[in-house]
N, C-alpha and C positions, 0 to 999 in steps of 0.2 A: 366424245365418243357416244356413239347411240346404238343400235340393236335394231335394223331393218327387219321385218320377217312377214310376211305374207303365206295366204295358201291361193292358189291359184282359181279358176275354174272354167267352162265351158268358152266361156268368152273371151279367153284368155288361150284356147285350141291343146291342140294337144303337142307335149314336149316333150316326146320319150320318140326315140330315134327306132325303137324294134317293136313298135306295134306296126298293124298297116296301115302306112302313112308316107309321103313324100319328105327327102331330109330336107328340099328347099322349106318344104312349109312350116317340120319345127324348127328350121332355122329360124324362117321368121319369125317363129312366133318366141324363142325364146329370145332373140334381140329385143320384140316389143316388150321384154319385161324393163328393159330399160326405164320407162316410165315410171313405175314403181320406184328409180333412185337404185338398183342396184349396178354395179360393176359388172355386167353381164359378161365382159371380154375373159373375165378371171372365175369364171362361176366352173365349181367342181360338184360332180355328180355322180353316179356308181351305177354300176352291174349290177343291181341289186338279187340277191341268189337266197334272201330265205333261209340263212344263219344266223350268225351274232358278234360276226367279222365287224371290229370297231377298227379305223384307219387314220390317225393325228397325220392332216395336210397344210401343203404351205403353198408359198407362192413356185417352189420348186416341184410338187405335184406335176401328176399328168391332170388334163384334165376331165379326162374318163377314169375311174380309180374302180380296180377290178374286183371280184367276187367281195363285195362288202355290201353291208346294210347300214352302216351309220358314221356317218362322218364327224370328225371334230378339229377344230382349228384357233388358235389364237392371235391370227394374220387379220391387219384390217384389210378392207373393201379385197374378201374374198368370198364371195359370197358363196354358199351349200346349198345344195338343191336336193328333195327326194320325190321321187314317184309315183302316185299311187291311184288306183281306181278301185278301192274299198278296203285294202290296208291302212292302218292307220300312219301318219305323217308325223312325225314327232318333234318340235324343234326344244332345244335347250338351253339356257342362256345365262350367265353369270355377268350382270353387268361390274362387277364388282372385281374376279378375276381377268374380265375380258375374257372370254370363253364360249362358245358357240358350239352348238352341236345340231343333226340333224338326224334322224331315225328312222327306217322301212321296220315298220312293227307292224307286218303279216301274223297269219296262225303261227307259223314255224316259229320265225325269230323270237316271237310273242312268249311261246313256251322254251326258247333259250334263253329268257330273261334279256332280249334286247334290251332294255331301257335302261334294266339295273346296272349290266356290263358298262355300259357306255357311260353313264354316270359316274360311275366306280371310278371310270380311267381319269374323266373331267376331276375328281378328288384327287385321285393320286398321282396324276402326273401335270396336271394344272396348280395344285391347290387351293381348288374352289373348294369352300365351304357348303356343305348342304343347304343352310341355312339360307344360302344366296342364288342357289339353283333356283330357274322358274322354269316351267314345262306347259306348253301347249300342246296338245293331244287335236289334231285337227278334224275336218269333216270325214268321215270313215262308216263303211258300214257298223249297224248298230247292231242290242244283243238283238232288239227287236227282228232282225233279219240274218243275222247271221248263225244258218241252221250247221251243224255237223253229226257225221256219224255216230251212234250211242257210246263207239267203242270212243271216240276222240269228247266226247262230253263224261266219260267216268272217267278218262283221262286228267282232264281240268277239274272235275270235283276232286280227286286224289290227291292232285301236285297243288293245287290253289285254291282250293275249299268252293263247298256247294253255292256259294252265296254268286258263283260264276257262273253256274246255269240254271236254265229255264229249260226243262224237257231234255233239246237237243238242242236249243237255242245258248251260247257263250260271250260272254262278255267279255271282248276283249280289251276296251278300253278299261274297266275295274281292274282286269290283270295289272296293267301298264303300271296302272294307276297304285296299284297294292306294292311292287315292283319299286317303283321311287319313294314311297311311303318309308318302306324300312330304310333307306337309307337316310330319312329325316328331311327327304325332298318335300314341303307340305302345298307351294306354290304353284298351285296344278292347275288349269284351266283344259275345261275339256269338252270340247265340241259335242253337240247331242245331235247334230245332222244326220242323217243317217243315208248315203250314198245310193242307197237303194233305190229305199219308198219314201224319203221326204219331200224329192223335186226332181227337174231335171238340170240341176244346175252343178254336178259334178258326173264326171266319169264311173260307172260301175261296171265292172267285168262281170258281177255275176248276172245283171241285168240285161247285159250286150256284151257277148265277150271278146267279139269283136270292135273294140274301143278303144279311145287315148288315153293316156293320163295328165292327172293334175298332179299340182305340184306343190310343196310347203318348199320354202325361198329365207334362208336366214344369212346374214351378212354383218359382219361388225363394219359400222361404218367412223371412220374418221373425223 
């Protein structure tokens, strides 16, 4: 067994079927993920809606899986797919349980503790061990760029301590990251990309909001 997981980029086109885009084109472009070694035929993805809706799928799934942000599965070569152009991308993984998860951790879901929930379910209805959780936090806007309203930054100083903002500037990945901490999650790697202003090499909505998205890609493979 091994742990396929990737995050996508520019070059790689865009894969989300409800931005302006042609479905022929993310067709193709999510078949080319093939190359990468996933089961593309099996690959399950979500509505993603900016909750904390976590969703355990199998090979019996649809494979649109509706108003959720984080998927979780214990099925080989089924691969999890999320979406994002400056949310962060979150993949999960227990090689030890066999366990795999995938995360839309936006602002919203971010402050309904996407991470910890979905975690939580991987312990308790997996029984993964914290110990054995590993977490990739992928390319994502940074705190460096990611500004909000005063009222949404006393927000996050209040629920998640000062040490989250800068001005009006938040960190969303330190949430995330705080998030799996308490639950003794400590194998965190966590992208410093920052979706904005680092490059042109992933999708950002708030730079062009007319844009694709990229994609984090996690499969247990056989």
């Amino acid at each position: 067994m091994e742990v396929l997981k990737i995050f996508t980029n520019k070059k790689d086109g865009n894969l989300a079927y409800h931005v302006n885009d042609k479905k022929c084109n993310v067709d193709r472009n999510r078949e080319a993920l093939k190359k990468y070694g996933f089961t593309i035929n099996n690959l399950r993805y979500m509505n993603q809606v900016h909750k904390n809706r976590v969703i355990c799928v199998s090979k019996n799934s649809l494979k649109l899986i509706d108003e959720c942000d984080a998927l979780i599965t214990s099925e080989k070569n089924l691969p999890l797919m999320v979406m994002v152009a400056d949310c962060i991308p979150i993949l999960l993984y227990d090689e030890v349980s066999e366990v795999i998860a995938a995360i839309h951790a936006g602002r919203n879901s971010t402050f309904l503790n996407i991470s910890k929930i979905t975690a939580q379910k991987m312990i308790k209805e997996f029984n993964c061990q914290p110990k054995n959780i590993k977490a990739i936090l992928g390319p994502s806007i940074q705190k460096c760029c990611y500004e909000v309203s005063q009222e949404l930054a006393n927000i996050v100083k209040t629920s998640f301590g000062e040490e989250f903002v800068n001005n009006r500037n938040i960190d969303l990945q330190g949430i995330n990251k705080k998030q799996l901490k308490e639950l003794g999650i400590t194998n965190i790697e966590v992208s410093n990309h920052c979706t904005k202003c680092t490059d042109d090499k992933y999708f950002s909505y708030r730079l062009i909001s007319d844009t694709g998205r990229f994609a984090g890609v996690i499969e247990l493979k056989e």
